[in-house]
C-alpha angles and dihedrals in degrees: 000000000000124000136208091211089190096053087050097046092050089048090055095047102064090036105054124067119238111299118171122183117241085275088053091252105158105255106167100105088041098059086040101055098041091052088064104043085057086052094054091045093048098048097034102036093211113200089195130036153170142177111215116202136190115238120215116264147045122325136204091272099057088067085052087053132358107202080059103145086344091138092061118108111243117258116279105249097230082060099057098046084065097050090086090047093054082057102046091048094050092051083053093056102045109270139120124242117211126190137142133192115253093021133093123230091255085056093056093043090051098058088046093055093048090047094044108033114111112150104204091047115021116050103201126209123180116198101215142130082194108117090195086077095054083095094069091070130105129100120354084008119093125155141233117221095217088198093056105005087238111153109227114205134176097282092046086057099052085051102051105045096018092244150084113274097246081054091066094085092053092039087055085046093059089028104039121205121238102209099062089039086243101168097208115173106324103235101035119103130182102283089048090049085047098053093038098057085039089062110026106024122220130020082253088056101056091044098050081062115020092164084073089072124097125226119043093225095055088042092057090042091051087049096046090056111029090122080065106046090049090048098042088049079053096050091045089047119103111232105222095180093076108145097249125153094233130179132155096233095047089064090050108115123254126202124281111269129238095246087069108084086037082060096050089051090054094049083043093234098163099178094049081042091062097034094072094046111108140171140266137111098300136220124000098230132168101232136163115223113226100225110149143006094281093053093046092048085048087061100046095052087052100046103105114171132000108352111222106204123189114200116207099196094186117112122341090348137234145189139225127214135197124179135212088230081052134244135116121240125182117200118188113208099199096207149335096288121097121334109229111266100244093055089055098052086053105064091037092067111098101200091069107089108221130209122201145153108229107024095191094050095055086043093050098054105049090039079060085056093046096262134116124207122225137195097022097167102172135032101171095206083062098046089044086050090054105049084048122013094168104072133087112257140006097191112144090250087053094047104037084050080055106038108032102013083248119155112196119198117233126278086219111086089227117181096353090062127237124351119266107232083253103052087041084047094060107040088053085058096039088059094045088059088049099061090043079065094043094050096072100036094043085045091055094046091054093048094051085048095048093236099112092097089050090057104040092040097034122012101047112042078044087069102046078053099055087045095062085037084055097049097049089046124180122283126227141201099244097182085051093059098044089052082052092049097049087048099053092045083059089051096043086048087060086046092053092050096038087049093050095050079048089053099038095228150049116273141152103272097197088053114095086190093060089037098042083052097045087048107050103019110044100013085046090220108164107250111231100188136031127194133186097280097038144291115346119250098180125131099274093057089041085047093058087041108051092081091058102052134000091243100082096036088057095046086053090060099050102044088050088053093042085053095063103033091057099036102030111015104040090026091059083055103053095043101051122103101255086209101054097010093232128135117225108199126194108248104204129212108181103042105080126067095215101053089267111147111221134201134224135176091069110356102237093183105069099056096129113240115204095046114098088232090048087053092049093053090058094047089065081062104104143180119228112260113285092025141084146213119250115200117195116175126171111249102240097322097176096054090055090048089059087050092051096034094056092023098219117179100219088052096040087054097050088050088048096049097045092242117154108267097213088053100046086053099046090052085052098053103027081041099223130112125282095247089055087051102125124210088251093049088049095051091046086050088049089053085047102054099043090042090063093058095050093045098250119175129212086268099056092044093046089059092050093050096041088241142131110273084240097057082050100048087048088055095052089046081049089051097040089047088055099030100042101151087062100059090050084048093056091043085048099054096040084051097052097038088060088050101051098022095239147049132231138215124228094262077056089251103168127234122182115220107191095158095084097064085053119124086220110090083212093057106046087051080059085052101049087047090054094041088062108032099039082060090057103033089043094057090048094055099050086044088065098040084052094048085047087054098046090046090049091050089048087051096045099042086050091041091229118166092224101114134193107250107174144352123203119185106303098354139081127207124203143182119217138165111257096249091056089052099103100036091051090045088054092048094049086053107055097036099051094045096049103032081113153008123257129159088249120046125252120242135205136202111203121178130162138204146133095286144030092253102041109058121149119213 
């Protein structure tokens, strides 16, 4: 096999979105183009291959001709960055890379192929879109068509172009080919080429007799040209005498190195990563069990340093020490009930630094036992999370491939079954010494980033608190939420019936298939987007549709009620304790790019909240009898960062003088007073204002007003005339962001923006969007990590009962007896509004009740 690496680079380029590696290194060519290398290895089981590049510079065919490919544009640069990558990554996997100055990628595939070709021995298959390389085919040669995986063999070609492969030279010197800038005749098109070549052969052949050609005029234009026809047949010509040291054996595959999965690690490809782990037993590592009061006594007298601990929470669980002084010890837990006591007392001293990988979970387990962990100084999925929040994963495989070339092997038994207790045994040690390594080199990262401070004062106690949050949980009206459900699956039911009389027949409704064919092939609807297997029938097309016929507006409603019956209403179900009723969602740390915690199982932030069913899920969040719900949400936060932030006088005074900010706007852009401000004005203000922080352009808002791009433009220049010092905060950023390749919050959180140095115009306005809100966004969401961290502290330090419960967004939710109401409520307050200080104050909106939707303020 041999492969045309810049067709297929290019190929992946445009096709893959914007990847960039953890040190914001462009990737997504890369990715692209191993993914399908690996294709191509994987369906075609090559024995023998090479990658053939393209060097920069001229080639031999530029001093024949010098407008030679002039008319390509030149390479983007975040492309090239990425060619070196591509070959580093095919050495990795075995295979060999060939490229020589002066001389094109088909040139070198063409002398590989003559030296190679031997029918009744090699078969031969070249990967290229390039039709240039069609004329290599012919027995034992077939080609790949990297763009659609179709084999083109001779007769294809013959097919496709009219002519034998070895004519196709002559057939681009008649024809040209403009992408090469390849003149040809000028003239001539395709079907001429074709029937000339048809009737007279070569491009030798028509000019040793030009009186056999039919037509004067094409006689005289063939005459007139012939230089160019000769050279362009040149030009279009493959060179198979390139000086190459070629030998068969040289191209057979060899295995994948072991850098490899170092270096996918590097380029954080997580899928590729977990592709290469395999099974086994695992390490072969010295370890002490811990089995008894004298071993475990043994192991305290010997800990020295920071002690790196690995939970395996499998089981019955275990954990995995490692120690700074060295040393590997192994301790079995045998259950849920009781830890030993010296084990507790352990991680309850808290002059014992502690090293993990996942701080909540640990938290969470022995929380569970009636212990609390202290002095926990490093999780290293938290520290891998800091220095880059944008990338996929921060697992300790992940981390330990990218920090110390590590590969760990998993901790599943795969294919070998389950894990024997020694294998288990070691890897857990294994992992442990590992994150001894990690502490110090993670540590040092941090502190050359200026993110050690954010860790040790923010991350980390944040996630001893969610782990507590985790473990209350919130409790819900069960009952509540099956009457709902019962009630939604009546009104889908009337959906169902009212969509078929629309449609005039009976279809699958869940099937895109049935619905894009009923659509846009009985109803006659014009279809607006087409995908691989067929029209789209997502919300946005039902959504432009839904004014012209019923169908798609009622699609659009069920499958809105059959969202959240299946994701809120009958998951809430599921997923309550059936013994105290309450949910106990997973508040997540590492999963957003801006600082904004997440929750899953079940995702409790995304109940809408000005639908009536959205209010009626709420509603089925309770408090336990004798208690309420305290609700406390920072009043447009963001808004006030973006004051703060630009500081910008007109926005600062409204602030300051408690206006509403969405008033005060829409009497600035619509230029009336604020007692004349409609509800409509004030709506279109509200769009406006947020709009601005997510980057939005007059095209984007006037979608979301239902306006002409023009009107919308004209409100943003209305915005940016009365708000001036806005607009220099956003060009700053932007600015600031290109220069340093990331943006910071207030608290100094790092986000890589990698997108502005992009060769795609798309893809660096995603970058100038992420460079100013993630600066806003991001400090709201450490304000309020900050606000869950001082409250706890207050309860703590009271020892009240009233506990946190929940936090979405920009809004905490706690549970407290009757008679701690005021005094919590007095604490939230305080210690939210004044958790920092910004140059307008913070406001928050606290209101309590029985349940989550009913809170009185």
């Amino acid at each position: 096999m041999l492969v045309d690496g810049n067709s297929l680079v290019y190929r992946a380029y445009h096709a893959m979105p914007h990847l960039t590696a953890p040190d914001s290194t462009p990737t997504g060519a890369v990715y692209g183009f191993t993914q399908t290398l690996r294709k191509l290895m994987r369906e075609h089981r090559p024995t023998h291959m090479a990658v053939a590049f393209d060097l920069k510079g001229p080639t031999v065919r530029h001093a024949l001709y010098g407008d030679y490919k002039i008319d390509r544009p030149p390479m983007p640069g975040d492309l090239a960055r990425q060619i070196p990558v591509v070959k580093r990554v095919v050495e990795a996997m075995g295979v060999k890379v060939m490229e020589m100055e002066g001389y094109e990628a088909d040139d070198i595939i063409a002398t590989a192929v003559k030296a190679l070709q031997d029918p009744d021995a090699v078969d031969i298959k070249i990967v290229s879109s390039d039709k240039d390389l069609c004329q290599l085919v012919g027995e034992g040669v077939v080609m790949i068509d990297a763009a659609t995986g179709r084999v083109r063999t001779p007769e294809y070609v013959r097919g496709k172009f009219g002519v034998e492969p070895g004519r196709i030279p002559d057939w681009l010197g008649l024809a040209g080919d403009p992408a090469d800038n390849i003149p040809g005749v000028p003239g001539i098109g395709p079907r001429t080429a074709t029937r000339l070549i048809d009737r007279h052969g070569s491009i030798d052949d028509i000019y040793a007799d030009l009186s056999k050609i039919s037509g004067k005029k094409l006689r005289e234009n063939l005459e007139e040209n012939r230089d160019l026809a000769f050279l362009s047949k040149v030009l279009a010509t493959v060179i198979t005498d390139v000086p190459l040291d070629l030998e068969f054996e040289g191209l057979e595959i060899g295995s994948e190195s072991g850098d490899l999965a170092a270096l996918y690690a590097e380029l954080g490809f997580e899928r590729l990563l977990r592709g290469l782990r395999g099974g086994g037993d695992g390490p072969d590592i010295d370890y002490e069990t811990i089995d008894g009061e004298g071993a475990f006594a043994r192991f305290r007298s010997a800990l020295a340093g920071p002690l790196a601990f690995y939970l395996d929470d499998a089981g019955g669980g275990a954990l995995a020490f490692a120690s700074a002084g060295g040393g590997l010890w192994y301790m079995p837990l045998g259950g849920e009930g009781p830890l030993p006591r010296g084990l507790a007392s352990l991680m309850e001293d808290g002059t014992v630094e502690k090293v993990t990988d996942d701080a909540k979970k640990a938290h969470l387990f022995f929380l569970r036992r009636g212990v609390a962990p202290r002095s926990v100084v490093m999780d290293t999925s938290l520290a891998s999370y800091l220095l880059d929040p944008s990338r996929s994963g921060h697992a300790l495989e992940t981390v330990a491939l990218e920090h110390l070339s590590r590969s760990l092997a998993p901790m599943e038994g795969g294919e070998h079954g389950e894990l024997s207790e020694r294998a288990r045994a070691a890897r857990c040690c294994e992992r442990a010494s590992v994150l001894g390594e990690l502490a110090p080199l993670l540590e040092a990262r941090l502190e050359e980033a200026d993110l050690s401070a954010l860790l040790r004062s923010m991350e980390l106690p944040l996630a001893r608190i969610l782990a507590r949050m985790e473990l209350a949980g919130v409790k819900v009206d069960t009952a509540q939420l099956e009457m709902l459900s019962r009630e939604i699956e009546g009104r889908l039911a009337a959906i169902e019936e009212e969509i078929y009389r629309h449609a005039g027949r009976r279809f699958n409704i869940n099937s895109p298939k049935q619905l894009s064919a009923l659509l846009f092939g009985e109803l006659g609807l014009k279809p607006l987007k087409k995908t691989k297997t067929g029209y789209s029938t997502d919300e946005g097309v039902l959504t432009a549709l839904a004014p012209l016929h019923e169908v798609p507006r009622l699609i659009i409603e069920y499958r809105g009620l059959a969202k959240l019956k299946g994701t809120y209403v009958d998951a809430l179900v599921a997923l309550a304790d059936p013994a105290t009723g309450r949910i106990h969602t997973s508040l997540n740390q590492t999963v957003t790019a801006t600082g904004r915690l997440s929750s899953s199982r079940p995702n409790l932030q995304n109940i809408p909240v000005r639908s009536e069913l959205g209010r009626r899920i709420r509603r089925a969040f309770v408090a336990e009898r004798g208690s309420v719900l305290l609700s406390a949400d920072y009043s447009q936060i963001e808004l006030r960062l973006v004051a703060h932030m630009s500081g910008d006088p007109a926005l600062i005074e409204a602030f300051g003088n408690d206006e509403d900010i969405h008033t005060a706007t829409a009497a600035s852009v619509f230029g009336v007073p604020p007692a004349e401000v409609t509800s409509e004005m004030r709506r279109r203000a509200k769009a406006i204002n947020f709009g601005i922080i997510y980057g939005m352009g007059g095209y984007g808002l006037a979608r979301e007003l239902g306006v002409a791009v023009a009107e919308a433009e004209a409100y943003i220049e209305s915005y940016f005339a009365h708000y001036a010092r806005v607009r220099e905060f956003i060009e700053r950023t932007v600015e600031q962001a290109g220069r340093l390749g990331w943006t910071t919050t207030l608290f100094g959180r790092r986000r890589m923006i990698p997108e502005l140095a992009s060769g795609k115009e798309n893809v660096v306005r995603l970058g100038e969007r992420m460079a100013v809100n993630t600066p806003v966004q991001g400090s709201a969401a450490d304000i309020i990590k900050a606000a869950m961290i001082a409250v706890d502290g207050e309860l703590e330090r009271r020892a009240m009962r009233s506990r946190m419960v929940l936090q979405v967004h920009d809004e905490l939710l706690f549970e407290a007896p009757a008679d701690e109401r005021d005094e919590l409520e007095e604490i939230v307050r305080t210690r939210m509004e004044g958790v920092v200080r910004l140059d307008v104050p913070l406001k928050v909106n606290i209101g309590t009740g029985a349940n989550w939707c009913e809170l009185d303020g």
